[in-house]
N, C-alpha and C positions, 0 to 999 in steps of 0.2 A: 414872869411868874411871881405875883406876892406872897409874900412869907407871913406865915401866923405868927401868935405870940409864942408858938412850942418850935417854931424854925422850920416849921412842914411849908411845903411849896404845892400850889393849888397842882393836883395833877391831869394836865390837861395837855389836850391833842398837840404835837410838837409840829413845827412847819417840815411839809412836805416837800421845801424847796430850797430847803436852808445847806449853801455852798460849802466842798470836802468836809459832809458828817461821814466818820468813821468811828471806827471802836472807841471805846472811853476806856480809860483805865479802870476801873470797876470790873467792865465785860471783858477785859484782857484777863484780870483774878479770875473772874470766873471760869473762864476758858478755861486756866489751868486745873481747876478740881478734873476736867472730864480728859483731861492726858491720862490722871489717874484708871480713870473705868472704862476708857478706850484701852487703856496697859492690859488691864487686868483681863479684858476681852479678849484681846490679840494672843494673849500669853496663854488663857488658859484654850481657847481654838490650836494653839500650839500643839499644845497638850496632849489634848485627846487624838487634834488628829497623827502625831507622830505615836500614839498608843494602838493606831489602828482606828478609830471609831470616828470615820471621817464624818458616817451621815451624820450621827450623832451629835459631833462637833459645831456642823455648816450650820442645821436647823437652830440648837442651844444658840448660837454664836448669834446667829438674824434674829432671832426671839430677844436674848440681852441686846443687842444691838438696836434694838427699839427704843425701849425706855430709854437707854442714853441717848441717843436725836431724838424724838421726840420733845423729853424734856428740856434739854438742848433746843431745840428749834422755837418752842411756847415764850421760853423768854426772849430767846432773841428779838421773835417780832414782836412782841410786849414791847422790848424793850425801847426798838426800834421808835414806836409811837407813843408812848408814855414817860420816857425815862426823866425826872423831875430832878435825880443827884442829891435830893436831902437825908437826912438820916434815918427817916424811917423807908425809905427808898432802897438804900444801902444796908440797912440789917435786917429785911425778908428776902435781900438777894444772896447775904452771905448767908441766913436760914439754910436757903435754895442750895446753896454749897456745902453745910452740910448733907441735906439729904444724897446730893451724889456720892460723897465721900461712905455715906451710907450704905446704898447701891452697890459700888465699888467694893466694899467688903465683901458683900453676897455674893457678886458674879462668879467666882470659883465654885462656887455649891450649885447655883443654878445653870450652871452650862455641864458639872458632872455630872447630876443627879434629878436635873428639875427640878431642884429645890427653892421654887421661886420666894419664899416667904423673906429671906431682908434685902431684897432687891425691889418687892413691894413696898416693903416698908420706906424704902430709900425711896422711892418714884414717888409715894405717896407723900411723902414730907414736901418735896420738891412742889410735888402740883399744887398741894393747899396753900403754900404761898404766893403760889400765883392766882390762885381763889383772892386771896389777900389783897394782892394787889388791883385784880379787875376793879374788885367791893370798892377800892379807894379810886378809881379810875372812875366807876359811875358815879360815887358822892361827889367828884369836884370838876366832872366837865361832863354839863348838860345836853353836848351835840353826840355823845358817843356813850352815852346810859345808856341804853336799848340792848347795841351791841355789846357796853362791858358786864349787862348782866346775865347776857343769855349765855357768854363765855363763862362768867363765875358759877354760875347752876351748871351748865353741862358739864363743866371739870368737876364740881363738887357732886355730882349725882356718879359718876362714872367713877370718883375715886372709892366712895362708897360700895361700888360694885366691886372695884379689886380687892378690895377689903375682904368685904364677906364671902368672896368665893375663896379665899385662903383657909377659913373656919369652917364653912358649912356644904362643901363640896368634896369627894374623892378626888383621888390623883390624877385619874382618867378626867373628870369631867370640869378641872383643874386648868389641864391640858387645853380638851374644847374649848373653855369659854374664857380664855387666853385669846383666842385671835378673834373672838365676838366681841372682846372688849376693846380690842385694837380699831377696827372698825368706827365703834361708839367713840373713840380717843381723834380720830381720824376726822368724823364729821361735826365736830363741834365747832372749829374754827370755819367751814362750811355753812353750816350752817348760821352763827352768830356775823359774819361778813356779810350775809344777806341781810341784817337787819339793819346796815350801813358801814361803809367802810373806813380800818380803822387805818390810823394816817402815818402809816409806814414808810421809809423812807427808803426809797428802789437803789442808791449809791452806798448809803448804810447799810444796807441787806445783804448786799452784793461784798462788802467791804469785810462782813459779818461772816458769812460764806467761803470765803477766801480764807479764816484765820480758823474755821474747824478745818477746812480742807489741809493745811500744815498741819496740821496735831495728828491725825490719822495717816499722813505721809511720815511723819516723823517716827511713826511706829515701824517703817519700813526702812529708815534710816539705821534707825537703833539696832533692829535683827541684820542689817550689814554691818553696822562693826563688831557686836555681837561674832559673827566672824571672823574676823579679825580677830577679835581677844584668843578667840579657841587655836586661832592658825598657830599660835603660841607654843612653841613645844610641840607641836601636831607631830613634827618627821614627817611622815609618807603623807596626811593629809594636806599640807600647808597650801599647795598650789591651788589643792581643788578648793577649799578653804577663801583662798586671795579671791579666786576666778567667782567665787557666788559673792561674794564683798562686792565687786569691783562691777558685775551683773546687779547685786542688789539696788546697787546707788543709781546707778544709770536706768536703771527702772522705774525707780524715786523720782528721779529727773526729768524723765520723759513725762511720768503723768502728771507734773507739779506743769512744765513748762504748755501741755495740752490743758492744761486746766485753766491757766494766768494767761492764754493766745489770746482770748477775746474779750474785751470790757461787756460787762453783762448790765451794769447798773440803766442806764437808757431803756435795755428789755424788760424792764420789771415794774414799768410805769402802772401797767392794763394789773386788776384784779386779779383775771384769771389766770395770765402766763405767772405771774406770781405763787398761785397755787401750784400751780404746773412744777416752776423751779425750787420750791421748797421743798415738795413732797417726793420728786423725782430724786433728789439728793439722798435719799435713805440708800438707795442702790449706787450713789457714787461714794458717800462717807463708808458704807459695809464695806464694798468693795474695798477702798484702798485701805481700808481696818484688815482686812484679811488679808493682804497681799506679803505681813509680816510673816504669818504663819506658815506659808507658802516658801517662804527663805528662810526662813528655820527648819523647816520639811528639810527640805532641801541641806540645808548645813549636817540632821541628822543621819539623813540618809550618805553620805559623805563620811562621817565617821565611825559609820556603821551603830550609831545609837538608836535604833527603831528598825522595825521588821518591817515597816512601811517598803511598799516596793519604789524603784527611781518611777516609776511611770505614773503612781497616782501621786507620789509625791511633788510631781510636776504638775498632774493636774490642777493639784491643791493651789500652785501657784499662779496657772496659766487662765482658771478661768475668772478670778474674781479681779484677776488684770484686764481679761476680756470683756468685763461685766460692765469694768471704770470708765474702757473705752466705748463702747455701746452706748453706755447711760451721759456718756459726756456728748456724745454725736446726736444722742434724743434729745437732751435739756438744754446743750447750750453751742452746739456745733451748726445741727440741722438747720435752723433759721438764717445763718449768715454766711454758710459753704458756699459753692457750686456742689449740684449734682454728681458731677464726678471729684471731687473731692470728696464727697458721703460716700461716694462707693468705692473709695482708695479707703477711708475711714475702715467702714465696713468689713471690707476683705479681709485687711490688718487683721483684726479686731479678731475676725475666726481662722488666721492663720495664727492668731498668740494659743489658741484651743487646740490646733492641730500638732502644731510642735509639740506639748508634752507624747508625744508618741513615740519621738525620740528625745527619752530622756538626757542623753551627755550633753544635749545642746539646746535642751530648752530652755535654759533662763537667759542664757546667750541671745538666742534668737527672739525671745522675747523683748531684752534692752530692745535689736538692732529693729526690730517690727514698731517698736515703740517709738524708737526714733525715725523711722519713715514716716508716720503719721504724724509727726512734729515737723516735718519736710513738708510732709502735702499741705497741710493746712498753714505754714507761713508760706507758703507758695501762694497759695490761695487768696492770703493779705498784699500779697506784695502786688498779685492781678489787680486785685479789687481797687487797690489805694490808685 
């Protein structure tokens, strides 16, 4: 790439074939702002649901869980095919970081209250930079204008629409045109990859994938030792205490190890399966986001801090564990099982659901469910190989 007289580097298509691209140090910072508003997600889904108001909670919790993948996701694969490393490359990405840190401050309001307004503000900041970015992506590589501008106008017409529906709409219809705009958010990179595609790198993506998927396990980490801290002084609770610690981790474990079983980069060659594994990830990132809440449930109902009963408080745990395992056997299991591996997957998968019925040994049975299916499926590699 040549450099200007201001130190800018042409920003153009990166090779689609260029050997072990992973994260940059750049993308590793950034990564870290959205631990913050993953935190704040998990923590305040805690919340509510250890207050009783589980629906309340799931819904707020998938609604804020948007915008952070989402926006999360735009840069990635921007980044994946554009990333140029010059200075004005580097301060619309830390922009971009503020705006989540932005985000991040709202999510408490908007998962209590619906109060969506500085969580807009924060997604909004985030996406005009990435308007910024396409705009400099069509000035200086002539094979991918088409596509970077029909990406720049649909993020810039859609941001415009979160906007004014903050001002010029009630709370109800607020609400509504909430998931109409999700939608509109949804099919822009749809429709702008039809105009040609832009030259993402499937071992980058893959590579990319792999280090949100820590960050949102790591939330599940955290609420085990969180345990831990509390077994402190507990007296009568410390055992039950240890036993959800020691449950948490190995739950952690289990879906970190089903998640790193299969190299996915090769599968992400095709357009479409692309589409497929990036947008399918909303319900693996949710899921293992919420699986902290679920052992925090669980730690309160334990020390008797929440009127939460032991049975939904398991449920709290057992289905968005359910959810990781499902959505991991749809996007990235299905294609390179056996058949009956899917349906050992599978079964798992609605016996982690069944067990919160008996609560004393749901999370229990959860780890050891968890680890069967980390059985079947090296089993599976070990046929195959």
């Amino acid at each position: 790439m040549s450099e200007s007289h201001a130190g800018l580097r042409r920003m153009v298509a990166r090779d689609r074939t260029q050997a072990f691209r992973v994260a940059s140090p750049l993308e590793l910072l950034f990564d870290l702002v959205f631990v913050v508003a993953v935190s704040q997600a998990s923590d305040s889904l805690h919340e509510l649901v250890s207050e009783g108001h589980v629906a309340q909670g799931a819904l707020s919790y998938l609604m804020v869980f948007f915008a952070i993948w989402w926006a999360w996701m735009n840069f990635t694969w921007f980044a994946s095919a554009f990333d140029t490393d010059d200075w004005a490359y580097r301060v619309m990405t830390i922009a971009q970081m503020g705006g989540v840190l932005v985000l991040a401050a709202g999510v408490h309001d908007a998962m209590a209250t619906y109060d969506l307004t500085l969580v807009t503000w924060g997604y909004v900041i985030m996406r005009l930079a990435m308007v910024g970015q396409w705009l400099r992506a069509a000035a200086s590589d002539p094979a991918s204008r088409r596509t970077a501008l029909f990406f720049a106008v649909g993020i810039a017409i859609v941001q415009v629409l979160w906007v004014a529906r903050l001002y010029l709409l009630d709370t109800t219809w607020q609400f509504v045109t909430f998931f109409v705009l999700v939608v509109a958010e949804v099919m822009v990179p749809v429709v702008a990859e039809r105009q040609g595609r832009t030259a993402w790198h499937p071992h980058h993506i893959a590579d990319r994938y792999g280090c949100f998927t820590l960050i949102v396990l790591g939330e599940s980490v955290l609420a085990s030792a969180t345990a831990i801290f509390q077994a402190r002084g507990q007296g009568a609770h410390v055992l039950a205490l240890v036993g959800l610690a020691a449950a948490g981790l190995a739950i952690a474990a289990g879906m970190w190890w089903l998640y790193f079983e299969r190299e996915q980069g090769p599968r992400l060659a095709d357009i479409d399966r692309g589409f497929g594994f990036g947008y399918a990830h909303y319900v693996v990132f949710a899921a293992a986001g919420a699986v902290s809440a679920g052992i925090g449930a669980g730690v309160d109902v334990a020390t008797g801090h929440t009127a939460l009963s032991a049975s939904t408080a398991s449920f709290v745990l057992t289905v968005p564990v359910a959810a990781f395992m499902l959505a991991m056997w749809l996007v990235m299991l299905r294609p390179v099982v056996s058949r009956a591996t899917s349906a050992v997957v599978i079964g798992l998968a609605v016996l982690v659901i069944v067990s919160a019925l008996v609560p004393p040994a749901s999370l229990a049975a959860t780890a050891v469910l968890l680890a069967l299916a980390v059985v079947a499926v090296e089993a599976d590699t070990r046929h195959q190989a």
